[in-house]
N, C-alpha and C positions, 0 to 999 in steps of 0.2 A: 778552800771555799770555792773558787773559781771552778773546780774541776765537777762541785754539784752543780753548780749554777747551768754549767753548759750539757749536763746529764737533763737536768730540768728543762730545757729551752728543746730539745732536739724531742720531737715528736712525733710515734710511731708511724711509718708512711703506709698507707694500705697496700695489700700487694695488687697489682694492677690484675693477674688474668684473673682476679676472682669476680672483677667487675659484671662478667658474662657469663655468672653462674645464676640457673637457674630459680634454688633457694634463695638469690638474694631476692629477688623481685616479688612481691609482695601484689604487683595489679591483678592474679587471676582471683574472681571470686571464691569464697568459701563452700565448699560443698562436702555433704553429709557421707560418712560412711557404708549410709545405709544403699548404695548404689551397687557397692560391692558383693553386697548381698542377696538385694532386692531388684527386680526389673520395674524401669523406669516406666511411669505410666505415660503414652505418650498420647493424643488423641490426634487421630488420623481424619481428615476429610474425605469425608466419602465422597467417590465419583460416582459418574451414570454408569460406567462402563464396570464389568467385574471383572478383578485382577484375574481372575482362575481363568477368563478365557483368554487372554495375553500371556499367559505364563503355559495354556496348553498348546495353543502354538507355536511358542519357543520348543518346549520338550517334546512334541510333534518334528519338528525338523531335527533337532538333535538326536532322536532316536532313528531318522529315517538317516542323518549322515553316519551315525555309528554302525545301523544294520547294514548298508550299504560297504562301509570299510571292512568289517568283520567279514561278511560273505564273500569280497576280492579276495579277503587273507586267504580264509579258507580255500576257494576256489585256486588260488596260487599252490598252497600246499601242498593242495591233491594235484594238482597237475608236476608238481618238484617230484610228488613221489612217484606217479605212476613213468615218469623219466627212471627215476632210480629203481625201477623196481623190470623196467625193460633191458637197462643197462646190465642189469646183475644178470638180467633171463640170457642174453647175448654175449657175456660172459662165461655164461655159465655152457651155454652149446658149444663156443670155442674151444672149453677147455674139454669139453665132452669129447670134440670131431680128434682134439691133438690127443688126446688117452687112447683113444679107437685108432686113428692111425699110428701111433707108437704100438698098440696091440697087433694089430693087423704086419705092422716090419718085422715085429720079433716071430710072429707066427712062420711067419715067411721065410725068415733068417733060419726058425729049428726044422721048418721041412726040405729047407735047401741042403742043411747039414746031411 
């Protein structure tokens, strides 16, 4: 009998980190399904001023900083290539003048023979 008695008496202890869950807390109000669905009606105060011409000023500057980066790119590019495209030219006459002058030794070598 003793051994129900202290089965009875010992009382389940909550587990502590559940304290900071979420679900327990019950203060957020109720709110409908239908939000997930549906877009919320919200009623906006109208100003004196109309957003479209604050919002064309923004996209006004941010098209004038993107054409501006885009055309450096570009401008960068073509100036990379017209390097690499002089390189190859000056490469390519070097190896032209060394075939001409290895031409030119052998010719010289079989009229000397």
């Amino acid at each position: 009998m003793s051994e129900v008695q202290e089965i009875q008496q010992e009382e389940p202890v909550a587990n502590p980190y559940n304290m900071r869950k979420e679900y327990i807390e019950d203060d957020k109000p109720f709110e409908s399904a239908e939000g997930i669905f549906y877009e919320k009606e919200t009623k906006q105060a109208t100003s004196k001023k109309a957003p479209a011409d604050d919002d064309s000023v923004d996209y006004k500057k941010r098209y004038d900083d993107l054409k501006k980066h885009y055309d450096s790119k570009v401008s960068e590019f073509k100036q990379k290539e017209q390097e690499l495209q002089a390189e190859a030219r000056m490469a390519q006459k070097v190896e032209q003048s060394v075939r001409h002058e290895d031409a030119i030794e052998a010719q010289s070598e079989v009229q000397d023979e």
